[in-house]
TORRO-181302 format. One line per 5 residues: number of its first residue (from 0); for each residue x, y, z of N, C-alpha, C, O. Coordinates in pm, whole numbers. Layout:
N
NUM = X,Y,Z,X,Y,Z,X,Y,Z,X,Y,Z; ...
This chain:
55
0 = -10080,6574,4146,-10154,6479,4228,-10052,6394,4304,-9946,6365,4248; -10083,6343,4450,-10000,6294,4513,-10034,6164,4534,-10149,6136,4569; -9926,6056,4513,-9973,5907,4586,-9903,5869,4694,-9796,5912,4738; -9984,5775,4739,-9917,5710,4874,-9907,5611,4878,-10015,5554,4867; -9791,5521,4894,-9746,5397,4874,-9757,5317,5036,-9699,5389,5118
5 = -9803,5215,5088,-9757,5213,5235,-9776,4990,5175,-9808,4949,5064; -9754,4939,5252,-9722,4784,5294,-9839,4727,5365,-9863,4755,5482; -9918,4641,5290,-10104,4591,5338,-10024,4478,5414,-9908,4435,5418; -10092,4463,5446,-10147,4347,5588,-10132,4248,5522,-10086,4165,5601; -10148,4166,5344,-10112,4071,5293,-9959,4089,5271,-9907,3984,5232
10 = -9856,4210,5286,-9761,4201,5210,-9727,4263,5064,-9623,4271,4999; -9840,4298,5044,-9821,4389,4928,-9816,4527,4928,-9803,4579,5039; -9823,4597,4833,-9751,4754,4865,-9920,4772,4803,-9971,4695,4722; -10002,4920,4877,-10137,5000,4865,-10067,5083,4777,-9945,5094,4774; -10150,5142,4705,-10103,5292,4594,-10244,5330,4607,-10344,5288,4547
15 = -10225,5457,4738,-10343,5507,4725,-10354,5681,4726,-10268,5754,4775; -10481,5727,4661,-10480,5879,4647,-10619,5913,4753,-10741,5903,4737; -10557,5944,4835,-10622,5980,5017,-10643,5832,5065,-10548,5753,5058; -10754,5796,5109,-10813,5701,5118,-10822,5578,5059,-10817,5475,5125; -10836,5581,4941,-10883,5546,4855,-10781,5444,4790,-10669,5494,4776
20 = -10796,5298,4743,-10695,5220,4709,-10681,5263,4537,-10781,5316,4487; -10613,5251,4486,-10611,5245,4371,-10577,5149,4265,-10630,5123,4157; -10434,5089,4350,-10390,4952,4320,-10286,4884,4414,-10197,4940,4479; -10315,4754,4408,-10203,4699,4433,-10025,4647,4397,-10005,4644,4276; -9908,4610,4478,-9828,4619,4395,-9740,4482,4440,-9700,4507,4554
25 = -9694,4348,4401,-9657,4239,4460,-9459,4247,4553,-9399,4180,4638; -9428,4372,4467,-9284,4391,4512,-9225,4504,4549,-9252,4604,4483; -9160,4513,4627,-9086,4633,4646,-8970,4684,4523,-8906,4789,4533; -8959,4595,4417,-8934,4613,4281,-9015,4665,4207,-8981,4748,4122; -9166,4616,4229,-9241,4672,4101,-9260,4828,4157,-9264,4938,4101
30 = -9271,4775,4319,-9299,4996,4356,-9208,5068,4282,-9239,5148,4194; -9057,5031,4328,-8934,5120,4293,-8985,5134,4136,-8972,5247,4089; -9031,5050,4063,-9027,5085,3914,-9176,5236,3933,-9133,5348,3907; -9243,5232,3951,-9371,5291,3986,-9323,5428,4018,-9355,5526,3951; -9230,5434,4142,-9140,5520,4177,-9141,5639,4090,-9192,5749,4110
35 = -9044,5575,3947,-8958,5618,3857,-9036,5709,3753,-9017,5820,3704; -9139,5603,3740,-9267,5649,3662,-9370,5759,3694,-9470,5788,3627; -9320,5826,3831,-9436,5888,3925,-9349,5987,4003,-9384,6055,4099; -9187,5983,3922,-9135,6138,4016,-9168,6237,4105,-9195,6340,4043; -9178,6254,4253,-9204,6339,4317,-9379,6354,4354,-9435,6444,4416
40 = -9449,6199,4276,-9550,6239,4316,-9658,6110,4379,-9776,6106,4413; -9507,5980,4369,-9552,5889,4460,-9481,5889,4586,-9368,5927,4555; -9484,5864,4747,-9399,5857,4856,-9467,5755,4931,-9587,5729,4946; -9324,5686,4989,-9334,5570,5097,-9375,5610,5192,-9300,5693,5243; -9491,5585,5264,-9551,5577,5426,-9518,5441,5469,-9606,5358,5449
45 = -9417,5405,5519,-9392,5309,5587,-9412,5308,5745,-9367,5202,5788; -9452,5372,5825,-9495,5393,5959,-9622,5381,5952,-9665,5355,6064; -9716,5388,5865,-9889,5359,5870,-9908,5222,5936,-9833,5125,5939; -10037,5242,5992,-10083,5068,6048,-10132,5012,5939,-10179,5062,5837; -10109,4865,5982,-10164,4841,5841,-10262,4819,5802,-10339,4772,5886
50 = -10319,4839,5654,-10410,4850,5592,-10456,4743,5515,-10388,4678,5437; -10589,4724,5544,-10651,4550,5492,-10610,4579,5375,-10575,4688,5330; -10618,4445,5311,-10668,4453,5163,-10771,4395,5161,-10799,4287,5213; -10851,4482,5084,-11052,4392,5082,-11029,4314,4908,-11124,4309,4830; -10931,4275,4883,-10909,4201,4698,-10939,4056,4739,-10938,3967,4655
């Protein structure tokens, strides 16, 4: 299964699988840890527009 990490409109990092939010993340530390935890099956979209957060 693949995730997608991209940077919301508040500043926080999306972790989402398609569409779909799954969670939020407050740092570009806690991603990198997430990262580590998710080998090859989380990746940075950093070129996406950005994406509300409805939280």
């Amino acid at each position: 299964m693949m995730f997608k990490a991209t940077q919301l409109s508040s500043g926080r990092w999306g972790i989402f699988n398609g569409s779909r939010l799954l969670a939020t993340v407050g740092s570009q530390q806690a991603l990198n840890l997430m990262k580590l935890q998710l080998p090859g099956e989380l990746i940075l979209v950093e070129d996406q527009q950005h994406v509300s957060d409805n939280r």
